[in-house]
C-alpha positions as CSV (number, residue, x, y, z in Angstrom):
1,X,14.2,-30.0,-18.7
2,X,15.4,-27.1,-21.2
3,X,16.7,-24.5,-18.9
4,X,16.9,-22.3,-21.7
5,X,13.1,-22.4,-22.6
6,X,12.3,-22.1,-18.8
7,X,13.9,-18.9,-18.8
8,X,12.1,-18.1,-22.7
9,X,8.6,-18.8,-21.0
10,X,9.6,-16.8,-18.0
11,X,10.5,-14.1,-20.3
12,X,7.6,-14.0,-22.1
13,X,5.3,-14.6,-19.0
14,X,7.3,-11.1,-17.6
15,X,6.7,-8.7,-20.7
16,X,2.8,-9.9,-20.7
17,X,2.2,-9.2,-16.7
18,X,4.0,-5.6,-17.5
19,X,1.7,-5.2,-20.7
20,X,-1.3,-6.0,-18.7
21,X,-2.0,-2.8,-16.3
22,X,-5.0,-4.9,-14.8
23,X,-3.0,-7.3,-14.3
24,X,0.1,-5.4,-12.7
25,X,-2.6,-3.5,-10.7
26,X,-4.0,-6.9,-8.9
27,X,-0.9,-8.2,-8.4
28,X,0.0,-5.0,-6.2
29,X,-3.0,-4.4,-5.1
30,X,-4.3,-7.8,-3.6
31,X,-1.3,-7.8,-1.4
32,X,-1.8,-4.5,-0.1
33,X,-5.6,-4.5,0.3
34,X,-5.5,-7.9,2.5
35,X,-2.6,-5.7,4.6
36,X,-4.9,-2.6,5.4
37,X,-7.9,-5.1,5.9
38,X,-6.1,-7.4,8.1
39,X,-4.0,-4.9,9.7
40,X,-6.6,-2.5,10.6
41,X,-10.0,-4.4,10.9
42,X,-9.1,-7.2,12.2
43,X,-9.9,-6.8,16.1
44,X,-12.0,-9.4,18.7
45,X,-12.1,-6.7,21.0
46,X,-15.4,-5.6,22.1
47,X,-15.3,-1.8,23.4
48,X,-17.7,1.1,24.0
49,X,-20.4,-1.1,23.8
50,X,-23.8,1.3,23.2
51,X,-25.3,1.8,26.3
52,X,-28.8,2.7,27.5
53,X,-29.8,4.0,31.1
54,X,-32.9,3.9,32.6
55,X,-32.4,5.2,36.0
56,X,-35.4,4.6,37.7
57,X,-33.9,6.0,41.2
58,X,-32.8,9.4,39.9
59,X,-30.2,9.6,43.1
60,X,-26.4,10.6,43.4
61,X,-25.7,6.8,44.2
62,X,-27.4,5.9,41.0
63,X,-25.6,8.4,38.8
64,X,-22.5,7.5,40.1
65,X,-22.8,3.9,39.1
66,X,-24.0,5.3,35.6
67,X,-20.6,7.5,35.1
68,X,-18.5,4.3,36.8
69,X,-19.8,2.4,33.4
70,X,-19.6,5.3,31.5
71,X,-15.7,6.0,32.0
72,X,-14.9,2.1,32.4
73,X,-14.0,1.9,28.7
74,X,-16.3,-1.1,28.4
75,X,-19.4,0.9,27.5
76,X,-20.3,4.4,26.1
77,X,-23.3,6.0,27.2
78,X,-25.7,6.9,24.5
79,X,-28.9,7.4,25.4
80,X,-30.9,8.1,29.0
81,X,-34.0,6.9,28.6
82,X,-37.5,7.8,29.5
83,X,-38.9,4.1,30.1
84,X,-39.0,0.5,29.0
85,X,-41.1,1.2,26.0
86,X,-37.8,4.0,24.6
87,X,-35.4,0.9,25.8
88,X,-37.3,-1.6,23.5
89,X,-37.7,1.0,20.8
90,X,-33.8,1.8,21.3
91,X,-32.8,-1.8,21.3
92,X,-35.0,-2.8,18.2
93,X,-33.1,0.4,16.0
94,X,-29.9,-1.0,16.9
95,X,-29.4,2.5,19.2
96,X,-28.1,0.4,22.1
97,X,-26.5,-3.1,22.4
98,X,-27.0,-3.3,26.5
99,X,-29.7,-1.3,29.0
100,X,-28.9,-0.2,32.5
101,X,-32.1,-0.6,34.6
102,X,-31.1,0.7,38.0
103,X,-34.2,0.3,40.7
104,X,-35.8,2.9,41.8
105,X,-34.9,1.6,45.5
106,X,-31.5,1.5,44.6
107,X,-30.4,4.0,47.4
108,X,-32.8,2.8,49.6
109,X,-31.6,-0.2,49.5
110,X,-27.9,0.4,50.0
111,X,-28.7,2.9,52.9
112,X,-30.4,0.0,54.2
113,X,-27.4,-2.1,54.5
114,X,-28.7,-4.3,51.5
115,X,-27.6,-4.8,47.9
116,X,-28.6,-2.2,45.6
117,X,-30.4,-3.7,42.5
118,X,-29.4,-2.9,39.0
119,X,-30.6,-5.0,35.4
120,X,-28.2,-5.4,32.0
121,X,-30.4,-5.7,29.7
122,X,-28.7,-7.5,26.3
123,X,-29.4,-7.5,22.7
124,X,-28.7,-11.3,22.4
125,X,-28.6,-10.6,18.0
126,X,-24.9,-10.3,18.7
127,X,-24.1,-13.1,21.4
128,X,-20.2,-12.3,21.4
129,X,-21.2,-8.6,22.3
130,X,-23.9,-9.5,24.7
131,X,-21.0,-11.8,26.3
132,X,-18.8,-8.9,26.2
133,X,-20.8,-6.5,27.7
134,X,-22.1,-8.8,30.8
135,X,-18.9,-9.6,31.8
136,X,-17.5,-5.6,31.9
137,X,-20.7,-5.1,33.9
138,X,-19.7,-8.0,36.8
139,X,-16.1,-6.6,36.8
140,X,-17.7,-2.3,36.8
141,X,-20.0,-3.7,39.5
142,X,-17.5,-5.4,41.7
143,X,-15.3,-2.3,41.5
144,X,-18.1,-0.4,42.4
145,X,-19.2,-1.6,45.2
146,X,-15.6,-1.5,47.0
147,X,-14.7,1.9,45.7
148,X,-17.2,3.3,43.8
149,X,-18.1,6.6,45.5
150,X,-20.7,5.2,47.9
151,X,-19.0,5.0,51.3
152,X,-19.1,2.0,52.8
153,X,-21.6,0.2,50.1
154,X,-22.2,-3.3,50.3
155,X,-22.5,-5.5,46.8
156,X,-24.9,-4.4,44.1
157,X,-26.9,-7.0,42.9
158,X,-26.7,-7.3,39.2
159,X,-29.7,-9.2,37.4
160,X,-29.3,-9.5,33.3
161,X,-32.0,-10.5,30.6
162,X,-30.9,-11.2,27.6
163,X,-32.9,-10.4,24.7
164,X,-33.8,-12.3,21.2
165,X,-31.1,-15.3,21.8
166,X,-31.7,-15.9,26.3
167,X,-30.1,-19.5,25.7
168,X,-26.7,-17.4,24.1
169,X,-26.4,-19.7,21.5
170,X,-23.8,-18.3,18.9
171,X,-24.9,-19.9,16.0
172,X,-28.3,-17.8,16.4
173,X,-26.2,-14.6,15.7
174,X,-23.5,-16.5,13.4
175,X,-26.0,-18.2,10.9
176,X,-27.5,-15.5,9.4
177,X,-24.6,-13.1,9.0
178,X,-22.8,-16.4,7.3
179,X,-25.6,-16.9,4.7
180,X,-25.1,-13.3,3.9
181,X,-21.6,-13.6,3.2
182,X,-22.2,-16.7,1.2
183,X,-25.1,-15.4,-0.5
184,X,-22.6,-12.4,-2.2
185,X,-19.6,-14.4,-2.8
186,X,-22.3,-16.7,-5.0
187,X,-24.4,-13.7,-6.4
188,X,-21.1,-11.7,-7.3
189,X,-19.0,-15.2,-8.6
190,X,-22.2,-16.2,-10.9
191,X,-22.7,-13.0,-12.7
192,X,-18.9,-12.0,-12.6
193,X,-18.2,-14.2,-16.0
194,X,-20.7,-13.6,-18.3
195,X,-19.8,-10.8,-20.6
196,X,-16.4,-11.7,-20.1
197,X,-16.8,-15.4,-21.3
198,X,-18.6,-13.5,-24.4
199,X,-15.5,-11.4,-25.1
200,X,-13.4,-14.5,-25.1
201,X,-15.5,-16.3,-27.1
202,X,-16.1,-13.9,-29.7
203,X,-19.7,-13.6,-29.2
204,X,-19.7,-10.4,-27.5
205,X,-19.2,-8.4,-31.4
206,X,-22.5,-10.3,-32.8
207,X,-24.3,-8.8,-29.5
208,X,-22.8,-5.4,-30.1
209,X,-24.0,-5.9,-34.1
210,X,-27.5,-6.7,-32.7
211,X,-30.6,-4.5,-32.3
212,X,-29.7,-4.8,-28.0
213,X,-29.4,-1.3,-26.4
214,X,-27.1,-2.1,-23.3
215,X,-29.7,-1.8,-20.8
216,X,-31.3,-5.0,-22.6
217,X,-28.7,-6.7,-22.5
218,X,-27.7,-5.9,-18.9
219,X,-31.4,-6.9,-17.7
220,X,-31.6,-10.0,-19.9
221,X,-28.1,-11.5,-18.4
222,X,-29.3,-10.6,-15.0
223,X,-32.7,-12.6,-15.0
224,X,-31.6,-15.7,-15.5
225,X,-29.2,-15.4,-12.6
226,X,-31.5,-13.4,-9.9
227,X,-33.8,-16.3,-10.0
228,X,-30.8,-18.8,-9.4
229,X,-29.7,-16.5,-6.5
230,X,-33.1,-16.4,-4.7
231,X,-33.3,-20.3,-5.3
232,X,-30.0,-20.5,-3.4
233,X,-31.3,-17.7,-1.0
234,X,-34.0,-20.6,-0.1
235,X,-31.7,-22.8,0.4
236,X,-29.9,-21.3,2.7
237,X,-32.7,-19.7,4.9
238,X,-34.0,-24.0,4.7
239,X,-30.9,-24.8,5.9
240,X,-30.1,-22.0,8.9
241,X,-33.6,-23.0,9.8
242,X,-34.3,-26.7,9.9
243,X,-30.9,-27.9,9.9
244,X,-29.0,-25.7,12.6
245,X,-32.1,-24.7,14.0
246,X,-32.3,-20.9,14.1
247,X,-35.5,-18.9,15.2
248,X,-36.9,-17.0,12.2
249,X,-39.4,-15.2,14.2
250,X,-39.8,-12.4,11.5
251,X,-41.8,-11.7,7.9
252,X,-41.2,-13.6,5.3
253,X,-42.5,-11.4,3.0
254,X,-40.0,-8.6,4.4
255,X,-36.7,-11.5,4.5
256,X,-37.7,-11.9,0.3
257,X,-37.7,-8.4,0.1
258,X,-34.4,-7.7,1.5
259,X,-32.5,-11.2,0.5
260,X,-33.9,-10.0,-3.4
261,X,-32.9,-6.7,-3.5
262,X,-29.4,-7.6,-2.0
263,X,-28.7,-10.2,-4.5
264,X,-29.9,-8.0,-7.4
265,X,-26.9,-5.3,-6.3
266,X,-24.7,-7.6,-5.6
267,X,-25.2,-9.4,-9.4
268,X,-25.5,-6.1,-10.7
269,X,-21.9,-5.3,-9.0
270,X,-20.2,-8.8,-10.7
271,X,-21.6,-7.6,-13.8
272,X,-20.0,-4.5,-13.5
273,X,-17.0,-6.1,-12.8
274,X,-17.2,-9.0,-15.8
275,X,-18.0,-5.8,-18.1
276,X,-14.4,-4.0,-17.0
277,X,-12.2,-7.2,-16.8
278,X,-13.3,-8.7,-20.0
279,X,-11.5,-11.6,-18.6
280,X,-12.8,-14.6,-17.0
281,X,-10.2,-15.3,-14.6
282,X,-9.2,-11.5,-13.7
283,X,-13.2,-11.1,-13.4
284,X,-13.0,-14.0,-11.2
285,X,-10.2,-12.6,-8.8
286,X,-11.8,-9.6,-8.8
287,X,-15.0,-10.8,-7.6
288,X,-13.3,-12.5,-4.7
289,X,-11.4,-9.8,-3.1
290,X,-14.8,-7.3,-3.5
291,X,-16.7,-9.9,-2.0
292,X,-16.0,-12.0,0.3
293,X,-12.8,-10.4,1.7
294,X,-15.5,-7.0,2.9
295,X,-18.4,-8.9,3.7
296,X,-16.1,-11.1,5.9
297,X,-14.5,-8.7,7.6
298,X,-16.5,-5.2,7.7
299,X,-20.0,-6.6,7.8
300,X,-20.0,-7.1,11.3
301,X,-20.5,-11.0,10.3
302,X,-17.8,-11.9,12.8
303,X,-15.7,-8.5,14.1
304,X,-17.0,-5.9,16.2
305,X,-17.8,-2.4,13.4
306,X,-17.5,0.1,16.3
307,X,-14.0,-1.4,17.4
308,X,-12.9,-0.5,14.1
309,X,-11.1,2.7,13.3
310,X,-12.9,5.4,12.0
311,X,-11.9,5.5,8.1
312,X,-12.8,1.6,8.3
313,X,-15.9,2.2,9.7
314,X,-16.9,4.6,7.1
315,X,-15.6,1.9,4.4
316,X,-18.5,-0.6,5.7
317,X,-21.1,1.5,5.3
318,X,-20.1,1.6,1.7
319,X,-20.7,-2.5,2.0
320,X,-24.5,-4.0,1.0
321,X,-23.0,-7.3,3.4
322,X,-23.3,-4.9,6.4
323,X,-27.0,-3.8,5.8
324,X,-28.0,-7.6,4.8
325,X,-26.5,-8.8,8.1
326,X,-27.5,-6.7,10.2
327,X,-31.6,-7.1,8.3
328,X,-31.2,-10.9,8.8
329,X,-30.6,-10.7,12.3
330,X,-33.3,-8.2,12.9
331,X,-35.5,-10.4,11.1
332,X,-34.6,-14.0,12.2
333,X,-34.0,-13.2,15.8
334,X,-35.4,-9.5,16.5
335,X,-39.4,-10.8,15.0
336,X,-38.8,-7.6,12.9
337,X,-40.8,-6.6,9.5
338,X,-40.4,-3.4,7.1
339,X,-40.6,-1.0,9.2
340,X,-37.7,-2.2,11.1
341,X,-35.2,-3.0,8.7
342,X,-36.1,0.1,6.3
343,X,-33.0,2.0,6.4
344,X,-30.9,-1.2,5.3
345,X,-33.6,-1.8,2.6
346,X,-33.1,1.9,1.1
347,X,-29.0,1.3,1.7
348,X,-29.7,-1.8,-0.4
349,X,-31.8,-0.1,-2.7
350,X,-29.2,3.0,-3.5
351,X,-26.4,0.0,-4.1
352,X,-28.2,-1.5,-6.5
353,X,-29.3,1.3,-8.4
354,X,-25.3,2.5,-8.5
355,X,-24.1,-1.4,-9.6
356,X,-26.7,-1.1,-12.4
357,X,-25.6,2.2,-13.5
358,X,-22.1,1.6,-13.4
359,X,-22.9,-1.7,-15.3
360,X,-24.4,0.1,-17.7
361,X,-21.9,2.7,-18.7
362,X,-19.1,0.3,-18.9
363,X,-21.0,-1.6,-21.3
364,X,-22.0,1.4,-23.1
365,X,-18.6,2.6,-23.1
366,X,-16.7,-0.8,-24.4
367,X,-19.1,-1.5,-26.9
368,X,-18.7,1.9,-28.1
């Protein structure tokens, strides 16, 4: 070994990274992105979990126990509702993650020298958080009875029903958030080295030279690759289905809808990114990091959004992996259709529409 053209390669290594700007700007950036990620989303905790009350007993006992859950820290009251058909509707829009139901004998029944009878009702979509939440009801509950502002009051019987997964199997709520992520690594990693392979190639000037307009061009590399995406979009719905077994009680029809227009935005988005990079391997590390690292993280796949800080939050909502997730579960496990899952469609909708427009003026703007 030459030490002396070790160092000459280093050199020359050196002067390209600090020549390359996009370069320089992921090798600073990657580290510091996976920091704030990490750092601040990063949490297993599960607190103020949305709450519903449906006080059917309307007395001071009953309230009390409803501020006791209130200030635990556990939940966060958000709604007082009316009756079980506002509980179902609340639970369905994803208002509420748990439902207080406390009897409407609840005082009697304490005054009575018996237990006072309360129901947690749990959206079982999320089986960590419906774990969560039943357990800082039993601990709220048992702290309640002993010193709960009811003198004297025996136990309070707690009964819970857990709804859309009652055997809490995790792989119910885990599957289809995991196809999501998967689904926009792939989409975002197929489309993410297309126009940059041309500009290595040398290609991409004859296609510039060519009667194309950009939009053409943009549509006609995207076909080819949306019906790849929805083929591996059946694939994975055959797979969460009939080999792990999850219950897709929903519409098809509305599953297509959603799975197509998330992988259109999320193609659209590695095209955007293939377009800028002009590189196959920088568009390839971009797509990574844009992909999977968010969808993993601030989708709500695996961590908790509202135990996330409040710029985080806001970041996720930015995300199409946190509207896909959260449609997939509503469909698979929730029965749901269109009308349920419309706000994530138009989310969906308004990402793709900005990925193609972006896609589009970059192209229009290096071709120029």
């Amino acid at each position: 070994m030459n030490p002396g053209r070790v160092l000459a390669m280093a050199r020359k290594e050196a002067i390209h990274i600090l020549r390359d700007p996009r370069s320089m700007g992921m090798g600073l950036a990657m580290p510091l992105l996976l920091m704030i990620l990490f750092g601040w989303a990063l949490s297993l905790d599960v607190t103020e979990v949305p709450l519903g009350v449906l006080d059917l007993s309307r007395t001071p006992e009953s309230r009390a126990l409803a501020r006791t859950f209130d200030a635990s820290g556990g939940f966060g009251i958000t709604r007082y509702l009316t009756g079980y058909d506002a509980l179902s509707e609340a639970v369905d829009r994803r208002e509420i993650a748990a439902a207080l139901v406390i009897d409407a004998g609840f005082s009697d029944s304490i005054a009575a020298g018996r237990s006072g009878r309360v129901q947690l009702i749990l959206d079982g979509s999320d089986s960590r958080t419906a774990r969560a939440a039943m357990m800082y009801a039993r601990s709220i509950v048992a702290s309640f009875s002993v010193a709960g502002g009811i003198p004297a009051a025996p136990s309070v019987e707690v009964r819970t029903s857990n709804w859309y997964n009652p055997s809490h199997e995790t792989r119910n709520a885990i599957i289809p958030g995991l196809a999501a992520v998967i689904l926009m690594v792939v989409a975002a990693m197929l489309t993410s080295l297309t126009v940059a392979r041309e500009w290595e190639n040398g290609t991409m000037e004859q296609l510039a030279a060519s009667p194309l307009r950009p939009g053409e061009l943009i549509l006609g590399k995207l076909l080819p690759y949306v019906a790849l995406g929805m083929l591996d979009a059946a694939m994975t719905v055959g797979m969460a289905t009939l080999a792990f077994g999850v219950p897709l009680r929903g519409s098809l029809l509305a599953l297509a809808a959603m799975l197509l227009l998330f992988i259109v935005g999320a193609q659209a988005m590695g095209l955007a990114i293939s377009i800028a990079a002009r590189n196959q391997l920088l568009a390839s590390q971009i797509a990574i990091v844009t992909s999977f690292l968010p969808s993993f993280l601030l989708s709500g796949f695996v961590y908790d959004i509202d135990g996330m800080p409040a710029f985080i939050r806001f970041v996720s909502r930015l995300l199409p992996s946190r509207y896909i997730v959260s449609s997939l579960k509503d469909i698979f496990l929730k029965g749901g259709g269109f009308a349920l899952v419309a706000m994530d469609a138009a989310a969906l909708a308004g990402f793709t529409l900005v990925m193609m427009a972006v896609a589009r003026r970059k192209l229009r703007l290096r071709l120029d």
